[in-house]
Structure formats: C-alpha cells, structure tokens
C-alpha positions as CSV (number, residue, x, y, z in Angstrom):
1,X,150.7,63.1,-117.7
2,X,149.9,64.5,-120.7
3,X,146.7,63.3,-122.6
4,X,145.8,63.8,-126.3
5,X,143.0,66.4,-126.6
6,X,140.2,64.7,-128.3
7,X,138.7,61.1,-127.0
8,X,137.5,59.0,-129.9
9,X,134.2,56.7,-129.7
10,X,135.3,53.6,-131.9
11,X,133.2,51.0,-133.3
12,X,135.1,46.7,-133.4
13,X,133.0,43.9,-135.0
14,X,135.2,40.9,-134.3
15,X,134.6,37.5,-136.0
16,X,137.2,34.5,-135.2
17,X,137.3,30.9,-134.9
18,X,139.5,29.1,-132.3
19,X,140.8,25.9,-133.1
20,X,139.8,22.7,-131.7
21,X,141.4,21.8,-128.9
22,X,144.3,19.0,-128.9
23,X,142.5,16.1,-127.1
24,X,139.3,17.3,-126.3
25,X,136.3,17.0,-129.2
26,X,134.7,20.8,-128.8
27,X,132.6,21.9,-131.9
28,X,131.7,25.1,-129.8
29,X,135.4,25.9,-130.2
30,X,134.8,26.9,-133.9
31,X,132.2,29.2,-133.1
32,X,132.1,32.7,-135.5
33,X,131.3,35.3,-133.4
34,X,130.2,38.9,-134.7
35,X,129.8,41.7,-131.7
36,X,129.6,45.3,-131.7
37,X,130.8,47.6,-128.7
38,X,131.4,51.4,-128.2
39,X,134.6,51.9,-127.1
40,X,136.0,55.4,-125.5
41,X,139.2,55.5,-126.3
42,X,142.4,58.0,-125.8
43,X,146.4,58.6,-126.0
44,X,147.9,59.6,-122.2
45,X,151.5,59.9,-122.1
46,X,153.3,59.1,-118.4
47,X,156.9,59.5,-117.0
48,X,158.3,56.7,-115.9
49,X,158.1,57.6,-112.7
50,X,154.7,57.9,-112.4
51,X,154.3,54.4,-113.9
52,X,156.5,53.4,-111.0
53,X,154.2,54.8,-108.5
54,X,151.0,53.5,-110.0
55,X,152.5,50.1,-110.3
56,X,153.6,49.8,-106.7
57,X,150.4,51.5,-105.8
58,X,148.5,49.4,-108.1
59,X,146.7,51.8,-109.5
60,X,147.4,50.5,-112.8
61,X,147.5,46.4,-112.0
62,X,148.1,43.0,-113.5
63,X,146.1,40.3,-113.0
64,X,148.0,37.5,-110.6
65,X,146.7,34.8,-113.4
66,X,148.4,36.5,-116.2
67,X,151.3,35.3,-118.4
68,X,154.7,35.4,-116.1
69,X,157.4,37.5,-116.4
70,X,159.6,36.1,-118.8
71,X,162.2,38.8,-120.0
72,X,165.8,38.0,-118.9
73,X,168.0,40.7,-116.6
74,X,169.5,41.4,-120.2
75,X,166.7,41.8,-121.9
76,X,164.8,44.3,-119.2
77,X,168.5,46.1,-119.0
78,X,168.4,46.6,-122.7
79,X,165.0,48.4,-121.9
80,X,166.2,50.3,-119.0
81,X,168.7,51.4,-121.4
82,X,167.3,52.7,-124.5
83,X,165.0,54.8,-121.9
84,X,168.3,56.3,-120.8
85,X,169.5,56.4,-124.0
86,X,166.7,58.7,-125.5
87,X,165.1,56.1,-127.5
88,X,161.1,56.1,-128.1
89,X,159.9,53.0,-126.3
90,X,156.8,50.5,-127.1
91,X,153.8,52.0,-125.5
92,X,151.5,49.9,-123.6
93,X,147.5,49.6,-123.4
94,X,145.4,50.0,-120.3
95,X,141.7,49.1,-119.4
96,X,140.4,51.8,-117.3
97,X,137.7,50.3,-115.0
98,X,134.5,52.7,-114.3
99,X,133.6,51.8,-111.2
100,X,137.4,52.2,-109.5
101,X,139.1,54.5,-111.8
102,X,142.0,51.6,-111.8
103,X,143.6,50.5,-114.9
104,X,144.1,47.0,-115.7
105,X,147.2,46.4,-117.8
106,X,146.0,45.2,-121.6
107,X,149.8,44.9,-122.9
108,X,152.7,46.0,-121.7
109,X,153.4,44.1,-118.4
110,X,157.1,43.4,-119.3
111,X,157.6,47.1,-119.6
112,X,155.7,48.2,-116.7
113,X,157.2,45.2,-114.2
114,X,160.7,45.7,-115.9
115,X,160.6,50.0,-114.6
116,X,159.4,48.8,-111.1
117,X,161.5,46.0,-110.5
118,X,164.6,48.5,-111.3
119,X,163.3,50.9,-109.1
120,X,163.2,48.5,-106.0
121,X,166.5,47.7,-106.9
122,X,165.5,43.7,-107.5
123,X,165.1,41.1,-110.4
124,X,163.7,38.9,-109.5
125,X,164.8,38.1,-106.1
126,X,168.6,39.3,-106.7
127,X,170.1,42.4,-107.6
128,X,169.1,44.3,-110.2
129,X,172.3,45.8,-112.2
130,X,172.1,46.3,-115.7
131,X,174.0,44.1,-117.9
132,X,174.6,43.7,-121.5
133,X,174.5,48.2,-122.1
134,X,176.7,50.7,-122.7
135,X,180.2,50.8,-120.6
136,X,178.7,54.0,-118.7
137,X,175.5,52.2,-117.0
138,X,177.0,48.3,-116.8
139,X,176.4,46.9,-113.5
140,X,174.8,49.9,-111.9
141,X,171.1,50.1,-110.2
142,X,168.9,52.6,-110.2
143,X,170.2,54.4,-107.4
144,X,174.1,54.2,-108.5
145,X,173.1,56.5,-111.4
146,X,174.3,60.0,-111.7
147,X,171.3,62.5,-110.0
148,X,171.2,63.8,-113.8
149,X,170.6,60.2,-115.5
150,X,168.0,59.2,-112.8
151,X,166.1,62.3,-113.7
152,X,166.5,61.3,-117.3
153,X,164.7,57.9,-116.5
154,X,162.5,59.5,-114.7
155,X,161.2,62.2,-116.7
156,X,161.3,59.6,-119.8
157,X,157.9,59.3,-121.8
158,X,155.9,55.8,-122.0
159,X,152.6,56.5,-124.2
160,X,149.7,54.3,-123.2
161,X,146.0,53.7,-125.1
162,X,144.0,53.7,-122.3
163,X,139.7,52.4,-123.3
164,X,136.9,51.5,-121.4
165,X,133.9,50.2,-122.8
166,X,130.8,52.8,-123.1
167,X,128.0,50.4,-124.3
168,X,126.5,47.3,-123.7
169,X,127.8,48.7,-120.2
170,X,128.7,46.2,-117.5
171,X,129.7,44.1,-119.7
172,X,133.7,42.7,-120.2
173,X,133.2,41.4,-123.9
174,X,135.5,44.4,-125.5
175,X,138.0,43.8,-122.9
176,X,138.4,40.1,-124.1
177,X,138.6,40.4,-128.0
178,X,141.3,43.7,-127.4
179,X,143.6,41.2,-125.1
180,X,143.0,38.0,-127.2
181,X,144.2,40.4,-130.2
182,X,146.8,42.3,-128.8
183,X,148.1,40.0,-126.4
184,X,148.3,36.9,-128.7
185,X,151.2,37.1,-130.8
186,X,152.0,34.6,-133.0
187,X,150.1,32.0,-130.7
188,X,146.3,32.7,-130.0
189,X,145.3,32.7,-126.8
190,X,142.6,30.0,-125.8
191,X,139.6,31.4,-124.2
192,X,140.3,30.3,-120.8
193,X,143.8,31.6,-120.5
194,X,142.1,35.1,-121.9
195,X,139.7,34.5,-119.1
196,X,142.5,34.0,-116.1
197,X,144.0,37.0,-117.5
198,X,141.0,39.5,-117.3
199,X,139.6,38.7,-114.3
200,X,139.9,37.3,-110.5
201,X,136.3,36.2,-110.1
202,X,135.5,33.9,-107.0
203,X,134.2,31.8,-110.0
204,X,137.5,31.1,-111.7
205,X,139.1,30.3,-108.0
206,X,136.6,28.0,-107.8
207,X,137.2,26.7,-111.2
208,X,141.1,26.4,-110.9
209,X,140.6,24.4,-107.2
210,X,137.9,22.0,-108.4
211,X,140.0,21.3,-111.5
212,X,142.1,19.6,-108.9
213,X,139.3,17.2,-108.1
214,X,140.8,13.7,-107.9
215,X,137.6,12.3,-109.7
216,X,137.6,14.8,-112.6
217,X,141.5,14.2,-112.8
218,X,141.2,10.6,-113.1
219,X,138.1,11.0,-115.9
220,X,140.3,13.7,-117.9
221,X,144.3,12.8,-117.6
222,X,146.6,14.2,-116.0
223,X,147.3,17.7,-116.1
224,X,149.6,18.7,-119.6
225,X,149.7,21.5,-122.0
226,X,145.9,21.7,-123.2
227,X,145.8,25.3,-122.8
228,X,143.3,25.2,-120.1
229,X,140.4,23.0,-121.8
230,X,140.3,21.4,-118.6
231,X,139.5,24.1,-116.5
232,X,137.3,25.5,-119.1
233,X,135.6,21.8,-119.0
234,X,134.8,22.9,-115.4
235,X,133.6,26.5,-116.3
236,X,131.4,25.0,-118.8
237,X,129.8,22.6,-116.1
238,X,129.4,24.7,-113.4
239,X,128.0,27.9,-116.0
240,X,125.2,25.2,-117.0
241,X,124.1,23.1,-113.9
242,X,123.7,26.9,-112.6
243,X,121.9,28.7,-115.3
244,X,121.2,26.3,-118.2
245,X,117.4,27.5,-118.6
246,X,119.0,31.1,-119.8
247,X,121.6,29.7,-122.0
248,X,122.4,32.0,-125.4
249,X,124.9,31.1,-127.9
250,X,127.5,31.5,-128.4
251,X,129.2,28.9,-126.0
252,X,132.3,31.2,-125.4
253,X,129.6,34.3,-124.5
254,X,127.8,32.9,-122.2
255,X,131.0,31.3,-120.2
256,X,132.6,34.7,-120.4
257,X,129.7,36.3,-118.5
258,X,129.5,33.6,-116.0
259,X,132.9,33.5,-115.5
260,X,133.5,37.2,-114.8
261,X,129.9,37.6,-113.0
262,X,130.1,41.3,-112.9
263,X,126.4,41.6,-111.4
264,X,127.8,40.0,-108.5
265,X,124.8,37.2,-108.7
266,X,126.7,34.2,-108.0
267,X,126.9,34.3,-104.5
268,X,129.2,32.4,-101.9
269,X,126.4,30.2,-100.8
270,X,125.5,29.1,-104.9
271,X,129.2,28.9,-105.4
272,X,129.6,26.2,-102.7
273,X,126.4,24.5,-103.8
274,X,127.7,24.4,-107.7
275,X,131.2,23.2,-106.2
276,X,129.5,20.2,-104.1
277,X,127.1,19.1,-107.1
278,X,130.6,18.8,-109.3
279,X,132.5,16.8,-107.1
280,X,129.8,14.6,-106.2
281,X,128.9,13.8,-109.8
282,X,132.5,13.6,-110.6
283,X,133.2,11.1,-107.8
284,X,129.6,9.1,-109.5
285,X,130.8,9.1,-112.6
286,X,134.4,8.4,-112.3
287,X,133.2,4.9,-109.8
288,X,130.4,4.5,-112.9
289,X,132.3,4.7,-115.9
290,X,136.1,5.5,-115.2
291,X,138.5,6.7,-118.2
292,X,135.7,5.9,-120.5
293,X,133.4,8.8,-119.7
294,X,132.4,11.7,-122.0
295,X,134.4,9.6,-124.8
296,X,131.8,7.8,-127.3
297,X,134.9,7.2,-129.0
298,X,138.2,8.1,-128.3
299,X,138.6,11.7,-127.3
300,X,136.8,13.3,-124.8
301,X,133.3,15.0,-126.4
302,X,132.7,18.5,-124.5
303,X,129.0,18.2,-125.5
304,X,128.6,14.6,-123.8
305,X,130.5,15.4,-120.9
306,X,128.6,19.2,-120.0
307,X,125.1,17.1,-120.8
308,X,126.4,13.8,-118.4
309,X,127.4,16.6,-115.9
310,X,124.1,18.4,-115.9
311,X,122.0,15.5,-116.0
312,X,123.7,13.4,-113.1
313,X,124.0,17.0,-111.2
314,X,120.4,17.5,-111.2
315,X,119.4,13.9,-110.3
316,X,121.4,14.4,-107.1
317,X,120.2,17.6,-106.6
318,X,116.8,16.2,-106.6
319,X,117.4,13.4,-104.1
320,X,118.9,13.3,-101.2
321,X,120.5,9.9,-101.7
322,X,123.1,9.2,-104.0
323,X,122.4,7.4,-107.4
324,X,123.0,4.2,-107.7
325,X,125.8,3.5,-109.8
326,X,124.7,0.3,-111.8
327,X,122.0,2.1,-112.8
328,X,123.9,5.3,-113.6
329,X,126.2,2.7,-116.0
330,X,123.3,1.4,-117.5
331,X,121.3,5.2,-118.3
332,X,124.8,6.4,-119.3
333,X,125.4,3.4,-121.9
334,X,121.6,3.8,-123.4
335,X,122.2,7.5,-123.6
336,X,124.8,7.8,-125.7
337,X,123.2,4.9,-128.1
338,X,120.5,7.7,-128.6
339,X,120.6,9.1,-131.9
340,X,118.9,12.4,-130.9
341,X,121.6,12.5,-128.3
342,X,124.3,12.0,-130.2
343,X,123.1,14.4,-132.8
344,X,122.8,17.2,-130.5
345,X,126.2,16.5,-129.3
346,X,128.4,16.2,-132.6
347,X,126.6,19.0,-135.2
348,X,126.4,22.5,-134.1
349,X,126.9,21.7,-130.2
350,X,126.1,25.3,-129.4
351,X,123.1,26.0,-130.6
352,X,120.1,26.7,-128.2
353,X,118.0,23.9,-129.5
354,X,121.1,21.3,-129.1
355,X,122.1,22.5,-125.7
356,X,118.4,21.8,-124.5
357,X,117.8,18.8,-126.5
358,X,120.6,16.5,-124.9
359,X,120.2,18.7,-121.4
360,X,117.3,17.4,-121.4
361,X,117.5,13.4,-122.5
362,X,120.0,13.7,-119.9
363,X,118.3,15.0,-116.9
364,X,114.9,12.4,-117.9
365,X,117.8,9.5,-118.3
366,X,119.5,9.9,-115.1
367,X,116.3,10.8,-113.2
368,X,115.3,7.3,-112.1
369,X,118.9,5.9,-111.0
C-alpha cells in the first residue's frame, strides 16, 4: 500500500436544508446548519488483494444497516473486468476510526463487496462466473483464471481517500455531512437513513425495535416509504424524555449525538428505562386519542407529537399509577387549543426557547391526569 507523502488538514463548512418529509409536518427538517471541522485527510493506494483480506477480516467494514447490495452479476463482472483489463477503476473513501485503527467504508461498498464476493467464489448465494466480458474470462471464477491473470487482479490498484476527524474530537458530525454528500446521488439521504448507515449504537437497535410498537404503529400508519421519519419520530422521543434540559439546536445535532452516544453515557439500564416510558405512553395515547394524535390537523406535527411524548412520559415517570385516560383526552384537547402551544410548535420548532416552551405546557398539562 502505497500512501501519498503529505497528509492535508482541511477545513468543510456545510450548510443544507432537507426537505420536509412526505406525511409528517417537521419544520426542524428545514433547519440551515453551518459547522466547521478539521479533517486529516490522505491518498492510500491498495491491491486488490489486500482489500480482499481487510474486507473478510473486516478491517475495513460496512455498516449491517447500510444501503444493500444492489449491482447485478453483470454489472460486478463488468467491474471484475476492467480490473483485468488494465482499466483505472473508481476509488472509494474510508473513515479511519481513532480508537480501533478500522476503517469504515464512506463509498465504495459495491466495489469493495463486488472483489470479495469473487474471491469466495459466490454472488450472492450462487456461483460467481463472470458474465457479459470479453470471450477470454466468460463464465470463469476467480480461481479458473490463468496463475498470470489472477496475479493481474491481484496486484491491480484501487485508490482510497481515507479521513478521520482531528477536532471537535469524539465527535461523528464530519463523518455525517461527507456520507450524506458523497453517498447521496441524485436522491438525498434523510437524516435517519445517514444515521443507520454510520453507526450500530445500542440506541438505534433500540430505535428500529420500538418502532415496531403496536401502539406507535397504530398512531403513525403502517410502515411505507417515509424514509425513516418514523424511526426518527422515535429517536427524537427517546433523545428528549432522556436529556431535554441540555437540548441545543439544531434538531438534527442533537439527535445525531444521541443517536451515536460515543461517550458511552446511555447505559443498558437508561436504555431499558427510555424503552419502557415509550411504550407505555404510546399504549396511553393510542387508548386516549387513536389515529388522531400528534395531528391538529391532518398530518402528523413532529413538534406536538415529541412535546405529547415528553409530557405524558414524565407524568408516568412521576407516578407509579397509570394516567387516567379521560383525563389524558381532556389535557391533550385543551393543549393543543393553546395558542402558546401551538406557536411553539408550528414557527421555528427547533429553537431552544420553543422546545422548552411547549415541553413545558406539556409536562404541567399532563401532570394532574
């Protein structure tokens, strides 16, 4: 492996706006966002059989929650091919982490999977013979090659960009504006599917199981292509009932840093805690209000519901019975007839002051049910 001689400290200010999500009311999703990192950053150039290696060893690894594999047995032949063929070939971008010297795979995973899958001889549970090349390599595998044309393949060149993030240090944030912009394409990325694709946290597991929750799937719909808004929904719950007191804006910072909790600070005991306050204030809400909740008027208002959440959350946290569920109906139906409420949740949702504000009519509404 060859690296280039010189490491370069680069500077990225990133400002974007997301879209708002199809079927869910979210101003927070519109959120500009200007942040600075220090990025180390340098070329390394790898044979293909080294790739190989640090794939199977996963030295250099791929997230389980990350986009498929979705080239055909042509199309990763046609790959194979131009490697065999002499051709220069896409290079891919790596993460390196600091604490375990592995590299998480940025872009490239088609590539990477493509070599090892050839190498073990299978595509995806058959054979793997290319198909669609030239007459010389059609229908071979890796090991009916000629000795010379494996050590072709192997000694072919993939260049990677490998970074990690010097300062704010443990910290994730550069590693989620690089994916989001190299991995996007022609269709951005929402923030959750960025999140699933960057990290394994015992937070997301929990997030991806309790989106299951019967209650919560009766209150939001069934599940559909919403790009995860539903499990971010659950993020966003979860995030605040835990740590509302120290929330910062913006909305998609401070989920980020909960979701990837790289201080290690949500423990398995808080976890479980945050898990039981969601399902039991899903199952009250659902019995209180049905369909109808977190929807003042047709779609479902992220603001109301992460307010609704926290305040019916921390009235059973409080008390050791459940609320009482007429008078949950009642609270809930005077709550959203509050101006100030209803303020803080349709005009610049994600603001410190508006967070707290309906947080806080929440918690005092639901207190007494």
């Amino acid at each position: 492996m060859n690296q280039d001689p010189e490491e370069q400290h680069v500077e990225i200010e990133d400002e974007y706006q997301l879209d708002l999500e199809a079927g869910v009311e979210d101003e927070s999703a519109e959120e500009a966002t200007s942040v600075s990192f220090s990025i180390t950053s340098y070329g390394a150039d790898y044979p293909v059989d080294t790739l190989v290696k640090r794939m199977k060893g996963e030295a250099f690894f791929i997230p389980k929650f990350q986009r498929n594999f979705v080239w055909s047995q042509r199309h990763a032949s046609r790959f194979i091919e131009s490697l065999l063929m002499g051709l220069p070939v896409p290079g891919i971008f790596l993460y390196k982490e600091s604490d375990t010297g592995r590299h998480l795979v940025v872009d490239g995973q088609q590539r990477l999977r493509t070599l090892q899958y050839f190498y073990s001889g299978i595509f995806l549970e058959k054979s793997f013979r290319l198909i669609g090349v030239r007459k010389e390599w059609e229908g071979k595998t890796y090991q009916e090659l000629a000795p010379n044309e494996q050590l072709k393949l192997d000694d072919s060149i993939v260049h990677a960009t490998v970074f990690q993030q010097d300062e704010p240090k443990n910290s994730l944030k550069s590693l989620y504006f690089v994916f989001e912009r190299i991995n996007s394409g022609g269709i951005r990325l929402s923030p959750q599917e960025i999140r699933n694709c960057i990290s394994e946290s015992a937070v997301l597991e929990a997030v991806r199981t309790l989106n299951d929750d019967a209650n919560w799937r009766a209150i939001f719909g069934q599940k559909r292509n919403n790009r995860l808004k539903d499990q971010e929904l659950v993020l966003r719950a979860l995030a605040m009932i835990h740590n509302r007191v120290n929330y910062s804006a913006p909305m998609r910072d401070f989920l980020n840093d909960f979701a990837s909790d790289e201080e290690g600070k949500v423990t398995p005991a808080i976890l479980e805690e945050l898990e039981r306050l969601f399902k039991v204030s899903m199952e009250a809400i659902n019995k209180a209000k049905g369909k109808s909740a977190f929807r003042p008027i047709r779609a479902l208002n992220a603001a109301v519901f992460e307010a609704v959440v926290v305040g019916v959350a921390e009235r059973i946290r409080a008390e050791k019975s459940p609320p009482d569920l007429k008078k949950m109906e009642i609270e809930y139906d005077k709550l959203l007839q509050s101006p100030d409420f209803m303020s803080a949740s349709n005009s610049a949702t994600a603001t410190e002051e508006s967070v707290k504000t309906r947080q806080r009519l929440a918690v005092e509404a639901f207190a007494g049910t």
